[in-house]
C-alpha positions in Angstrom: -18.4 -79.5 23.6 -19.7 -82.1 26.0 -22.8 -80.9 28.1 -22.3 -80.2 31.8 -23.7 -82.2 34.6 -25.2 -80.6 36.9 -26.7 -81.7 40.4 -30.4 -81.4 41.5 -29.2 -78.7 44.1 -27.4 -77.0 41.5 -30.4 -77.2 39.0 -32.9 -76.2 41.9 -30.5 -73.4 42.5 -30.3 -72.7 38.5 -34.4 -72.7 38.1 -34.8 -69.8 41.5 -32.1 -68.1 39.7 -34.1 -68.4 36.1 -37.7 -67.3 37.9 -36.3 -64.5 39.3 -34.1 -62.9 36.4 -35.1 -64.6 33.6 -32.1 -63.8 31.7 -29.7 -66.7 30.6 -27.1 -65.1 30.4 -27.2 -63.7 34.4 -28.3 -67.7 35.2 -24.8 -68.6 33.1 -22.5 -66.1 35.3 -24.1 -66.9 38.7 -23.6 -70.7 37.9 -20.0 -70.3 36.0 -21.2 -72.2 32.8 -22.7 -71.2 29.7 -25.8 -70.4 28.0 -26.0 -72.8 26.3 -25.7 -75.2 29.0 -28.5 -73.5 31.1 -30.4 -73.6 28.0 -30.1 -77.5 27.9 -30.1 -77.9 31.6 -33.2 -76.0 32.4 -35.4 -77.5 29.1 -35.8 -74.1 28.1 -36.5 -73.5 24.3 -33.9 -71.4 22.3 -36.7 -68.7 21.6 -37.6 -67.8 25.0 -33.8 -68.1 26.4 -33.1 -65.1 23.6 -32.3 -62.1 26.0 -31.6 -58.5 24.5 -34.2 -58.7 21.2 -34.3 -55.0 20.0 -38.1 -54.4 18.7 -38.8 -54.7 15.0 -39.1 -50.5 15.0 -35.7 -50.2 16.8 -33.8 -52.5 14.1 -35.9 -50.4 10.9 -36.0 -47.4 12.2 -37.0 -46.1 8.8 -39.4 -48.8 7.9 -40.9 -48.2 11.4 -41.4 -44.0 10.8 -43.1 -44.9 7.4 -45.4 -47.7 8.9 -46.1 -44.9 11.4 -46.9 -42.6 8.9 -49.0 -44.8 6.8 -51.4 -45.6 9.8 -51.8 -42.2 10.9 -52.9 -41.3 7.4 -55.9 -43.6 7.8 -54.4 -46.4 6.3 -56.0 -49.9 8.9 -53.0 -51.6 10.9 -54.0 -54.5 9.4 -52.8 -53.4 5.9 -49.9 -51.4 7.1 -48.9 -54.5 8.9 -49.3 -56.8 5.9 -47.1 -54.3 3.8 -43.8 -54.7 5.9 -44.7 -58.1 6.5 -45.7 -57.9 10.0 -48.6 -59.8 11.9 -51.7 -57.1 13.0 -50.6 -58.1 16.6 -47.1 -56.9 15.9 -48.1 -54.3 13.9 -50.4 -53.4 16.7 -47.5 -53.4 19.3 -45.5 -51.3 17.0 -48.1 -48.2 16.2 -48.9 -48.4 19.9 -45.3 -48.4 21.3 -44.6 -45.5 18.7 -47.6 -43.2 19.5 -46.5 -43.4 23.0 -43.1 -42.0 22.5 -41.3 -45.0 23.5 -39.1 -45.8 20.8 -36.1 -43.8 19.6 -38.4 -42.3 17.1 -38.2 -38.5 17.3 -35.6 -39.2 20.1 -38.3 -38.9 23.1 -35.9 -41.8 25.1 -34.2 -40.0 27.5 -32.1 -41.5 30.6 -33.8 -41.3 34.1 -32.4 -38.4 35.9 -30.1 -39.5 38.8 -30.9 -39.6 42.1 -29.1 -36.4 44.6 -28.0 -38.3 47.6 -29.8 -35.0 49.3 -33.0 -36.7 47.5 -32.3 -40.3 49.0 -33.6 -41.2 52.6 -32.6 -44.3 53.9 -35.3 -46.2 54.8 -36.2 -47.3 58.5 -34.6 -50.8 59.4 -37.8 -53.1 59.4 -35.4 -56.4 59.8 -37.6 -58.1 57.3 -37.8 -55.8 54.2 -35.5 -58.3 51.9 -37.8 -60.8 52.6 -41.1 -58.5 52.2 -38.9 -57.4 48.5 -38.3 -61.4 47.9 -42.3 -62.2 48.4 -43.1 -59.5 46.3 -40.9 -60.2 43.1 -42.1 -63.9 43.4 -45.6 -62.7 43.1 -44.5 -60.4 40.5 -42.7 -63.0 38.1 -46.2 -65.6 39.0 -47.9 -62.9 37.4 -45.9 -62.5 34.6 -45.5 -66.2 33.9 -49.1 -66.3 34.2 -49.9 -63.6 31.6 -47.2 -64.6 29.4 -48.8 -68.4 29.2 -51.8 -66.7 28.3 -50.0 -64.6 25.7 -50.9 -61.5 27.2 -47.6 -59.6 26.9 -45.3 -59.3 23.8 -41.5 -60.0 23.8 -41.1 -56.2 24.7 -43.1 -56.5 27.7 -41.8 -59.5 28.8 -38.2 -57.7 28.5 -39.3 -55.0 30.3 -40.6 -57.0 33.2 -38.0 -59.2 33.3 -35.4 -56.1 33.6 -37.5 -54.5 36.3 -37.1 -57.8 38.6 -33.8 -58.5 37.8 -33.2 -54.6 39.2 -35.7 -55.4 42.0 -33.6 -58.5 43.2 -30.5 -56.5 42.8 -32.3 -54.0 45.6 -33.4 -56.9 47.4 -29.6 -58.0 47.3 -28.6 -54.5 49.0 -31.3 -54.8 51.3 -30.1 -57.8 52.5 -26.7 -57.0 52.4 -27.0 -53.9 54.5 -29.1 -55.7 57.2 -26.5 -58.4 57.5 -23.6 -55.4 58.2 -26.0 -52.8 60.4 -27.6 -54.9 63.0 
């Protein structure tokens, strides 16, 4: 396979598109190439293009309740960690993510509840409130590139961010949408 070309206005267009999803393979589908290619094309290293990583509890889920187990008996994290081969910061992230229910352990995940349309209010037409949505997930994903370079945030977190402004740009899409069709 022979690696794409790609224009600067094209890659200008492909970096937005990566700062405000941070998800290859959205950045793929909006561009009509592959992820591979937007790997290549935006320098980005194979680790950090890796969207979808289940956690290290969710892929030993029995490992995981064990682990769990161990620490609550009194057992340090540091020694629980180095038993299933696991870093302490991993190990950390693990016991902490499990203690607060928000693994599938003991099945606490449950889907949102959806929204009644009695429950929904449109908002008031502003005019601006794409572009007040827009500034706001820019500041959001500085933020996060800023704590991430610090290493501040493990790969769940990151997810999880990254998730919340991809959904936040999608609302920004409606927004903008709907103001173009109700003026």
């Amino acid at each position: 396979m022979t690696p794409r070309n790609f224009n600067a206005a094209e890659l200008d267009e492909m970096q937005v598109d990566w700062q405000r999803t941070h998800n290859v393979k959205i950045v793929a589908e909006l561009h009509g190439c592959t992820q591979p290619e937007v790997v290549q094309a935006l320098g980005l290293e194979p680790a950090k293009a890796k969207s979808g990583k289940l956690s290290w509890e969710h892929r030993h889920p029995e490992e995981a309740a064990a682990f769990y187990a161990l620490i609550e008996s009194g057992t340090s994290i540091a020694k629980a960690a180095a038993k299933y081969n696991l870093s302490q910061s991993v190990g950390w992230h693990v016991y902490q993510r499990m203690k607060e229910g928000l693994t599938a352990m003991n099945n606490k995940e449950t889907a949102p509840e959806p929204i009644a349309p009695a429950d929904y209010t449109v908002p008031a037409k502003s005019g601006n409130e794409a572009q007040n949505v827009y500034a706001a997930i820019e500041r959001m994903s500085y933020l996060v590139d800023l704590m991430n370079r610090q290493k501040l945030l493990s790969d769940d977190e990151l997810n999880a961010c990254e998730r919340i402004m991809a959904m936040a740009d999608a609302f920004r899409a409606g927004i903008e949408y709907s103001e173009a069709h109700n003026e």
